[in-house]
N, C-alpha and C positions, 0 to 999 in steps of 0.2 A: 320751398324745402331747401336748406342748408346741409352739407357736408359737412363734416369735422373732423378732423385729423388731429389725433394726440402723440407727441412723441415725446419720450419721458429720458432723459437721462440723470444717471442715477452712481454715484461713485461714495465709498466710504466715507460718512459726515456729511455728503452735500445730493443736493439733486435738484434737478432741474426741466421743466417743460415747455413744450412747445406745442402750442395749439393753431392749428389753419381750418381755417372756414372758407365753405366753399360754398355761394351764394347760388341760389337756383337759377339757371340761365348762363350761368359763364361757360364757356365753351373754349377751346384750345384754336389758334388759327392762327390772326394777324393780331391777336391779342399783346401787348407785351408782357417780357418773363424773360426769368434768369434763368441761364443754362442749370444750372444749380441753386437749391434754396441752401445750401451750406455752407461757408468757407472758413478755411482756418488762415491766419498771418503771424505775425510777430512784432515786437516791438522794441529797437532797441538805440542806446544811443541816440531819440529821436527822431529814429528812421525804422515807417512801416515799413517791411516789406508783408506780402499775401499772395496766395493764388492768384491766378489768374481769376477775372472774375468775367462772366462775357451776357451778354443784356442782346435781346432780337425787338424788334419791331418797335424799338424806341428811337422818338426823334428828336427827343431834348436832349439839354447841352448838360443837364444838371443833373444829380442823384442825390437826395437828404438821408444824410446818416440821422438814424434816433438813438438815444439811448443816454446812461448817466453823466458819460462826456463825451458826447456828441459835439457837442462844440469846443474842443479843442483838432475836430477834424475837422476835413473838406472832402469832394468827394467829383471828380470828373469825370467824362464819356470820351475816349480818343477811339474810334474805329470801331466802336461797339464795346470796348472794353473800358470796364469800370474800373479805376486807379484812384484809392484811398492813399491819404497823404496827411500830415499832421498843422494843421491851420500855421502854427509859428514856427522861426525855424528851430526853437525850442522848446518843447513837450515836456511838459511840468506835472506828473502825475503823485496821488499819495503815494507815498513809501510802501502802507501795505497794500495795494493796489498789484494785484499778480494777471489780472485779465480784464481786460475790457474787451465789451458785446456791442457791437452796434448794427441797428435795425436799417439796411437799406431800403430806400421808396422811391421808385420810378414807376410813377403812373401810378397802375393797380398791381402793377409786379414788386413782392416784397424779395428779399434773402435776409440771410445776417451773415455777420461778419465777427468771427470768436481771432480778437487779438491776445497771444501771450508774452507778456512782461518780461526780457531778458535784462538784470538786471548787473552782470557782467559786464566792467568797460572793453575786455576782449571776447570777441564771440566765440560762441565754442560751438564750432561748425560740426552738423556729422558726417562720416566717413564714405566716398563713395567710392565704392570698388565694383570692378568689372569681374564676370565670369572668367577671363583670362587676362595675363598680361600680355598676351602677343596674339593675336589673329593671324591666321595665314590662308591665303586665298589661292586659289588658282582659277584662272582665266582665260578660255580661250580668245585667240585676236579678233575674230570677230563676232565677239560675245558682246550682246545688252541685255537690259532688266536686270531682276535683280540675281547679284553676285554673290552675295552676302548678308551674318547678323549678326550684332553686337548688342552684347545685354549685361547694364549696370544697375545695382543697387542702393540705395541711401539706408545708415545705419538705422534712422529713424520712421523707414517705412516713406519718407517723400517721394513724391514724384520728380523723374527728372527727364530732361530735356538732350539732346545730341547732337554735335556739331564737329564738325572737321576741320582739322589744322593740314594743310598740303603746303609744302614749298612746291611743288613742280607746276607747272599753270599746263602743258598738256593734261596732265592726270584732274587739274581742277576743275576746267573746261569741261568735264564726261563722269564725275562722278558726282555722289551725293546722297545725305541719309536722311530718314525722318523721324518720326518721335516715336519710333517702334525700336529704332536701332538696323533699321532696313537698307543696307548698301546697295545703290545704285548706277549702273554704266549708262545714260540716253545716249553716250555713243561710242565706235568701236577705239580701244586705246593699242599703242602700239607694241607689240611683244615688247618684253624685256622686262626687269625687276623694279618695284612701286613702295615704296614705305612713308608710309603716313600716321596719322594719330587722330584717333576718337577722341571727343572730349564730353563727357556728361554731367550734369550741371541740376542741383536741387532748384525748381520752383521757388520755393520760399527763401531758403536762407543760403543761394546760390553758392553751398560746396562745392565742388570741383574733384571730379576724378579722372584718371586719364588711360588708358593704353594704346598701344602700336598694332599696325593694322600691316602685312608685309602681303605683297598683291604680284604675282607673277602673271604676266602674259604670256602665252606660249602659241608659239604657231604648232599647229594641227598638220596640214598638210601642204607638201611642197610640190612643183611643177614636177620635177624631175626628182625620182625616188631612185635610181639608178644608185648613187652613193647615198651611204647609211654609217651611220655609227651606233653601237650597242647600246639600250636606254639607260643599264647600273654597272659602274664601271666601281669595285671595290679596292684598293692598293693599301699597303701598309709599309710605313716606310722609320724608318729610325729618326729622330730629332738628332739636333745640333747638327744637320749635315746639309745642302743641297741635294738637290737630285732632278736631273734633265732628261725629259723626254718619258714622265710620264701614261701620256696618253699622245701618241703619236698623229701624225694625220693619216686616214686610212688611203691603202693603194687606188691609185685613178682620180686621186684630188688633185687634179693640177690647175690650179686658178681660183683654189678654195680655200679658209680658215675658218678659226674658231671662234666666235665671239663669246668671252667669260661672261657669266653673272654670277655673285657671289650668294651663295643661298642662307650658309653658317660660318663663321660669324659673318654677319652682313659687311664689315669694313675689315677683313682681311686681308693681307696683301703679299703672304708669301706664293701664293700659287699666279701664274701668271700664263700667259700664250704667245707664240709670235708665230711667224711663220710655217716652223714644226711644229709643233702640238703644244703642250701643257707640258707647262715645268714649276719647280720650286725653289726657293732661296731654304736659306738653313730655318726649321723653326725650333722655338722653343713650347716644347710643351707644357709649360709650367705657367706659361701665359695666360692672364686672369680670363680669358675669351674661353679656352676650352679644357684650363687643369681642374675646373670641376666636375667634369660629364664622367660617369664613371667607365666610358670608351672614348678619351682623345680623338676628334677627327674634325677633319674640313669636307665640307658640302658646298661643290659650286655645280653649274651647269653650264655644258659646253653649247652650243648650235650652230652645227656646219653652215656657213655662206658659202655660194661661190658667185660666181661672176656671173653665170647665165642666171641665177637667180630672180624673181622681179620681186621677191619679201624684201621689203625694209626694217630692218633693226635698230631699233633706239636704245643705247646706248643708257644704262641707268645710272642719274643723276648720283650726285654726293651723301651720300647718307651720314647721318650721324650717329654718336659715339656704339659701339658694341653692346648689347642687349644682357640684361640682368638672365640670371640662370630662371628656367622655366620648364614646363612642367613638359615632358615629352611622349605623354602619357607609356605605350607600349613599345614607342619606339626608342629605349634607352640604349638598345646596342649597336644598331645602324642607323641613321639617318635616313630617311627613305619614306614616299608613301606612294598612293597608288599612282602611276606612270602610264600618262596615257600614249597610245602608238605614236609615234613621230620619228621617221628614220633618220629625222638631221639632229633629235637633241639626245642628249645623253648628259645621266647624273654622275659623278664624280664624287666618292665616298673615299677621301684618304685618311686612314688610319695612322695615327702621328704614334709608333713606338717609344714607349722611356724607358732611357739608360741609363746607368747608376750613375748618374752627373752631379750629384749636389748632396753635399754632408751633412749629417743632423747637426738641426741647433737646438742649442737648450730657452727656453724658456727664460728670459732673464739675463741672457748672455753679454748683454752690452755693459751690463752693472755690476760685473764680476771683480771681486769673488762675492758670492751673496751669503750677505750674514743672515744666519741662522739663531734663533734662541735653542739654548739647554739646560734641562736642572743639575744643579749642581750632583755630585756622587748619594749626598745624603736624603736629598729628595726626589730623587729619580726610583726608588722604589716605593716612595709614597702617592706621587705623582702618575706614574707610570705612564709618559707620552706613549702617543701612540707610532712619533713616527721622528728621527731627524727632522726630515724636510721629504717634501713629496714634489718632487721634480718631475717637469713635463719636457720631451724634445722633439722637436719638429720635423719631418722629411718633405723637400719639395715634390720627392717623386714620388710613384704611388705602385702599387704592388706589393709584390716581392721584395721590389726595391728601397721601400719606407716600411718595412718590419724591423721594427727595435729590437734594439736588446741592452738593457741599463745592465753597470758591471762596475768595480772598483778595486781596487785592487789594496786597497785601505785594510788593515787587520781588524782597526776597529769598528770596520763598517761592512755591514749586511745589503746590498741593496736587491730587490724583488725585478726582478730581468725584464717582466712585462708591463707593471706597473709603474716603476720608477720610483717608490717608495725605499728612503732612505731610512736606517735602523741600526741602532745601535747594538755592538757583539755584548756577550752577556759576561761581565767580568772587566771590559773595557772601559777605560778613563779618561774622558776628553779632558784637552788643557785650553784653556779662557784662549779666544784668539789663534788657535791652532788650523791651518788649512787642509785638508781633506779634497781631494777631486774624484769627480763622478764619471761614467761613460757613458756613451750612447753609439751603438754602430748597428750600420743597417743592414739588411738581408740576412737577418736573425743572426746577428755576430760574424758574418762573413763578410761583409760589405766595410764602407767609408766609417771614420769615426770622429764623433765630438767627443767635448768634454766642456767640461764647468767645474769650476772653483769653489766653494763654500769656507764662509769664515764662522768658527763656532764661536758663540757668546754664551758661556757661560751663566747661570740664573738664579741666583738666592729666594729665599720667600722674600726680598724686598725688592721685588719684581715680575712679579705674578698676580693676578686679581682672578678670582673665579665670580663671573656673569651670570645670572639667572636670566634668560629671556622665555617669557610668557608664550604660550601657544606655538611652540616651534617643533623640528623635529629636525632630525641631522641632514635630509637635504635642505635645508633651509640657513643651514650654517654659512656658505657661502656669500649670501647676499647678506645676512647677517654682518661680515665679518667688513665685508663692503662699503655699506651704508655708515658705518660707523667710525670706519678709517676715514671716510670722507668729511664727517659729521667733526671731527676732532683733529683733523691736519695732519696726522701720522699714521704710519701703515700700522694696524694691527694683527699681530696672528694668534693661530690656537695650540694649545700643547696637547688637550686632548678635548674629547667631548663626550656631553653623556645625557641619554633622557632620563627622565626621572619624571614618578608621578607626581600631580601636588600635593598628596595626604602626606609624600617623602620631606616636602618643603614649606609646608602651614606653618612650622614654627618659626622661620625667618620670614613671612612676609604677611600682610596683611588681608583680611578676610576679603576686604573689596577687593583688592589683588587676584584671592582666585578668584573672584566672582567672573571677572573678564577673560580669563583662561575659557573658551570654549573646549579647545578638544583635552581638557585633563592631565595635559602633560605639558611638561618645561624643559628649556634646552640647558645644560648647566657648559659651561665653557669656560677652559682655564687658557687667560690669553694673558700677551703679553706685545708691550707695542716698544717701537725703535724709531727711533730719531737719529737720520746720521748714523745709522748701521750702530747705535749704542744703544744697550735695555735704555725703556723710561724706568724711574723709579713709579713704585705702587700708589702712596699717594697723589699723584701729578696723574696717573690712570686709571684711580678710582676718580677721582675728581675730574675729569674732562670724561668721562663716561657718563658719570652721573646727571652732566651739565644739557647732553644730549641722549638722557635713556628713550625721550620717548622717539627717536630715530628707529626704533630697534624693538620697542617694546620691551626694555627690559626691565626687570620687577625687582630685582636686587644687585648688589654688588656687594663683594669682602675683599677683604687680603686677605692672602692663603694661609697667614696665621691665623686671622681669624675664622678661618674657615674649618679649621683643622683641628679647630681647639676642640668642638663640640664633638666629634667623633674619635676625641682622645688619643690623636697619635701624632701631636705636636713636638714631645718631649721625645728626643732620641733614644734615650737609656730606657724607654720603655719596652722596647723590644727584649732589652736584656734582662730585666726585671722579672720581663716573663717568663724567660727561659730559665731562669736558675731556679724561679719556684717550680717550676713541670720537672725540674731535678731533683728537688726539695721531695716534695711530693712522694716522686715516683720510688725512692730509698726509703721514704717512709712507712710505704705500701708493701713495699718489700721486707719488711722489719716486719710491719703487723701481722704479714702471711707467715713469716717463719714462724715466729713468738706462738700464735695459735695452734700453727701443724704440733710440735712441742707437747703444747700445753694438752691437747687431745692425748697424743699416743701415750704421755704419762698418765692418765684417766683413765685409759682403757686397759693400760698394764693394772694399776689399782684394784680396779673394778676386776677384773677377772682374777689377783689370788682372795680378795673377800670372798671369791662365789666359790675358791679351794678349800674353804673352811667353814662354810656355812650350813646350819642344820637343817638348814632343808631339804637337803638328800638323806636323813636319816629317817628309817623305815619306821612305820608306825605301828599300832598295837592291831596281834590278831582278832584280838578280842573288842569287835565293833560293837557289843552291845552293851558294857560300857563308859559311859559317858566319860569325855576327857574331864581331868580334873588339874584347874588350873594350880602351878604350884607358886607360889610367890619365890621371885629371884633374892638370893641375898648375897649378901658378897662375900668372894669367893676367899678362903680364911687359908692359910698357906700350910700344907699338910707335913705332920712330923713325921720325919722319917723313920726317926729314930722306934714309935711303935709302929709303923709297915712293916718294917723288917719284924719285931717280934711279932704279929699278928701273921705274917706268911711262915713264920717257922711254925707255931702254932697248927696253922691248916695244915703246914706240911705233916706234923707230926700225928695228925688224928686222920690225913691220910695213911699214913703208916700202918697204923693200931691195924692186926687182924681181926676179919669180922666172926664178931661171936653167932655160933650157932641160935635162931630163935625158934620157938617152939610155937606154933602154928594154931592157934583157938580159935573158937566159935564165936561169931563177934555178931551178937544181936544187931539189927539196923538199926541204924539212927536216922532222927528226920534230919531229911535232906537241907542242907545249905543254901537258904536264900540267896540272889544275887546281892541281896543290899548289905548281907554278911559279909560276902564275900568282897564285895566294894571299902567296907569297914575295915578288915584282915589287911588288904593288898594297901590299904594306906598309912605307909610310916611316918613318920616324922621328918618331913621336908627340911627340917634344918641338919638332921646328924648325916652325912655320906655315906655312903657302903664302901667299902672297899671288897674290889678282888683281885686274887691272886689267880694270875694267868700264870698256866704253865707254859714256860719256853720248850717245851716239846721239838717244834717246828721249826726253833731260831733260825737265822741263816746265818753264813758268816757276815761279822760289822766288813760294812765297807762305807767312805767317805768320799760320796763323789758332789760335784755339784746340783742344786736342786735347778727346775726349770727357770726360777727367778735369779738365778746365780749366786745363792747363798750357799754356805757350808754350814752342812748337817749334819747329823749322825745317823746310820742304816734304821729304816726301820725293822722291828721285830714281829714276827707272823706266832701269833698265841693263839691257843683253843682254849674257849672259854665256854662255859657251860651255863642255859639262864635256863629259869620255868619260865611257864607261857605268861606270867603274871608280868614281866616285864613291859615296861611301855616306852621307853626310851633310855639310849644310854647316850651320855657324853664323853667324848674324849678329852683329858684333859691332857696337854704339849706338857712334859718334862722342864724345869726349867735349868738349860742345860749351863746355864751361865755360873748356877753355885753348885748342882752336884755334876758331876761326871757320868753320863751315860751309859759307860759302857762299865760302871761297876754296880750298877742297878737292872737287877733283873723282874722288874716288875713294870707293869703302867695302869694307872689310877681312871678308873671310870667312877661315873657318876650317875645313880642310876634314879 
């Protein structure tokens, strides 16, 4: 019976198996076999390196690689470990060739061995870093086993290896680590302060990472506990000054001192001891060792000696330079951690106070004055930078006492107190080459003060380019502006900046262009570059931009005239063009309102005296049943007056005539009068008029006053006029006062 073991690997486009058989009878023991059936190495420059590979119960000298170039290797046994190596001392493989497999054979024990192809003449090692950059240990004196542990990682997942760097040869003698990271004392070391270095190391492609290991010994207890000094001794004390005595010697020490170890920074040396106690030389806070922590201070440790003593103290060797800043996790305000009983040692935690000792500087201050670019007055509101200049200034000290405050006293200049952002007054006109200075004082305007110089350069559009860079966004500006000054030999800066999407920008650039825009938006940047503190011209920085766009990604470039053209505010007079039409206009809007209002209220005067004179307020017949009968209009024939007056004397005179007595008969009935008689009777002849003679009975006296429409009229006259019910309409007909005289006419003409 046979075993079979299949293992399959399997990655996108390829895969691969691995089959083991296992014959019936084989059994595990004195057999031989490899620690492992897998290993992976490398190959580069010639030189394998791989795993460790390690072989039991083999007693040959030899191991046969198999495989498609197998024989470009060889393959040895030194101590049990198998060391692959390349047969020449030049290794000749194909080009597309990225891995070679080769099958180990010792004896009946197989492995393989997966080599990968670096084809790189500089190796590109990966990154080993430690859990910490600084270990710190504590130790008692007569402490062994283990003390400690230190744990590194390789970027690429390798395994790696640990080893120790010690100058001190007591400390080398009694320590030691293994491939765990596992620090070890096998024997007791002498009080006093230990700093040394881990070193860890990739297996295959021997990276290298390192950190510092700081190892105190501390005696525990003493003979004679009678004198004591306090374990955390706290002070704070002013920089720039000495200051003596400290930490004094305690009462009843006669024949006893202090012996220092420095704890922070390891190679400090203003705190010191002699005889009295602990003293100090002047420090300066500002000193790279501890102006970063955001509590200034020194940590050393004192340990009473005295003479009846029988401890020995060793005295800590030379250490080297002061320790990069690190992490302190919770202990960022005091220095300090747990403190074990010991009446002869005591921690020392001095607080270094800063004074307002050191003036802000600006940013640039050694190259003063620094030119600045500006647009000129005409394009400055086209343009609209966002800022002068954006100045930065520095304080050595920290607090209170590095609180800015940017100021100027310039009319033309605005600056933002906190930021530093320099701004131009609104109305104000720089002149080419004009200096301006900036301030900066500290303890928010109550403290020390700088200043700095700025030289304004002036900016036509033939020194401006607006940049299109692909996939950017305004924090991005920066390195943007970096790369490219580097890329082209001269400083470049920005006037303003803007995102924009790319549907904003498809008509200037090509469709593959946005293809490669991932996040949909573009940085647009109006910059302008200086050589020798003088504009370049636009040509000379479209062209040396263009020569290195792809530094930067960027996807187009103009001159600001051409940039300008397409959004049609190149031409200056355009502004005014527009303004006198929006005056144009607006007069003529004002004409059309008036002209209308007008033209209406004379319509409506119109319209209401037609509706003074109109027959359709004249009453209609009582006699509804019957029928109107239409009369044909004709035109209106100009009436003589000449027979009115004799036709009114007439009436008048047969009103005169007394009425004769009639004599009263019997009057048979007659048949009744049809309506449609009666219809026949009532209808005269629509062309001849009636006239009647109204009686002025009721006159009133003439009076001439104005009518509602403000014409002059003549009064009108109130007449009784007498009709049968046969009547169906009468019309008025107006006098016409223009040929007779009204007021020697005593009549008015209806028409009935």
């Amino acid at each position: 019976m046979t075993l079979i073991i299949i293992i399959v690997y399997e990655k996108v486009g390829a895969s691969t198996a691995i089959v083991i058989a296992l014959p019936a009878g084989s059994q595990a023991g004195n057999d031989v076999s490899f620690e492992r059936l897998f290993y992976q190495g490398t190959i580069q420059l010639s030189t394998v390196q791989h795993e460790t590979i390690i072989i039991s119960n083999y007693d040959g000298v030899n191991v046969l690689p198999y495989g498609q170039y197998a024989s470009l290797f060889v393959a040895s046994i030194i101590d049990g470990e198998v060391i692959i190596r390349a047969a020449n001392e030049i290794l000749t493989l194909p080009d597309e060739v990225t891995r070679v497999v080769l099958e180990l054979h010792a004896g009946d024990a197989r492995a393989v061995l997966l080599l990968t192809v670096i084809e790189s003449e500089v190796p590109v090692l990966p990154i080993v870093t430690f859990g910490s950059d600084v270990y710190v240990l504590s130790v008692e004196a007569k402490q062994t086993g283990l003390i400690g542990m230190v744990l590194a990682t390789a970027e690429n997942k390798e395994d790696v290896t640990y080893s120790l760097n010690i100058n001190d040869e007591h400390l080398l003698a009694r320590i030691s680590i293994n491939q765990q990271g596992e620090l070890h004392l096998f024997a007791p070391a002498n009080s006093g302060v230990y700093e040394f270095q881990v070193i860890a190391t990739t297996v295959r492609s021997l990276a290298t990472g390192t950190a510092k290991v700081h190892m105190t010994v501390q005696v525990i207890s003493i003979e004679d506990d009678r004198i004591y000094v306090p374990p955390l001794i706290i002070l704070n004390r002013n920089e720039e000054e000495p200051h003596n005595s400290l930490v004094p010697l305690p009462p009843g020490a006669e024949g006893c001192q202090f012996t220092l170890n420095n704890r922070w920074p390891l190679n400090q040396g203003w705190l010191y001891v002699d005889e009295n106690g602990l003293h100090t030389t002047s420090i300066d806070r500002e000193h790279e060792s501890i102006a970063f922590m955001p509590l200034s201070q020194i940590q050393v440790e004192l340990i009473l000696t005295c003479d009846s003593d029988n401890v020995s103290l060793k005295k800590r060797s030379k250490r080297s330079s002061w320790l990069k800043p690190y992490d302190y996790n919770a202990n960022t305000w005091i220095l300090t951690e747990s403190i074990p009983y010991n009446p002869r040692r005591s921690l020392v935690n001095l607080i270094v106070e800063d004074i307002n000792d050191n003036y802000p500087i600006f940013v640039g201050k050694e190259n003063e004055p620094i030119p600045v670019g500006y647009p000129v007055y005409d394009l400055e509101e086209r343009i609209l930078p966002r800022s002068l200049a954006e100045l930065q200034a520095t304080d050595a000290d920290i607090g209170e006492n590095a609180a800015l405050m940017y100021w100027s006293p310039e009319e033309a200049l605005a600056v933002s107190p906190t930021t530093g952002f320099v701004h131009v007054r609104t109305g104000a006109q720089l002149q080419n080459n004009q200096n301006l200075t900036v301030y900066a004082t500290d303890r928010r305007g109550n403290g020390l003060t700088g200043n700095l110089q700025i030289l304004v350069k002036l900016l036509s559009a033939d020194n401006i380019a607006v940049v299109t860079v692909g996939n950017a966004f305004l924090d991005n500006e920066t390195s943007i502006l970096t790369e490219l000054s580097t890329a082209i030999g001269y400083e470049l800066r920005v006037l303003r900046s803007d995102v924009i999407s790319d549907t904003q920008n498809q008509n200037m650039i090509s469709r593959n262009t946005l293809e490669m825009s991932a996040s949909g938006a573009s940085l647009l940047l109006y910059v302008y570059g200086l050589v020798d503190g003088e504009p370049v011209s636009v040509n000379r920085l479209t062209e040396d931009i263009n020569e290195n766009a792809a530094v930067a990604s960027v996807i187009n470039i103009l001159s600001l005239e051409d940039h300008l053209v397409p959004v049609e505010i190149i031409v200056p007079e355009r502004d005014i063009g527009f303004f006198v039409a929006t005056i144009v206009l607006g007069v003529l809007l004002v004409l059309i309102i008036a002209l209308t209002t007008i033209l209406l209220c004379l319509k409506r005067r119109k319209t209401k005296d037609y509706d003074e004179f109109s027959d359709k307020k004249s009453l209609t017949s009582r006699t509804d049943s019957i029928d109107q009968v239409s009369k044909p209009e004709t035109p209106k024939s100009r009436l003589n007056i000449e027979e009115l007056k004799k036709s009114e004397q007439r009436l008048q005179d047969r009103l005169n005539t007394p009425i004769e007595t009639v004599s009263v008969e019997t009057i048979t009935p007659k048949k009744e009068t049809s309506i449609d008689d009666i219809a026949d009777l009532l209808s005269p002849e629509s062309n001849i008029p009636i006239v009647i003679q109204s009686v002025d009975k009721l006159k009133d006296a003439e009076e001439t006053d104005d009518d509602e429409f403000g014409e002059k009229v003549g009064a009108r006259r109130k007449s009784v006029v007498t009709f049968n019910e046969n009547v169906e309409k009468i019309i008025h007909l107006q006098n016409d006062t223009d040929s007779v005289d009204s007021t020697s006419v005593g009549y008015e003409v209806f028409k009935l």
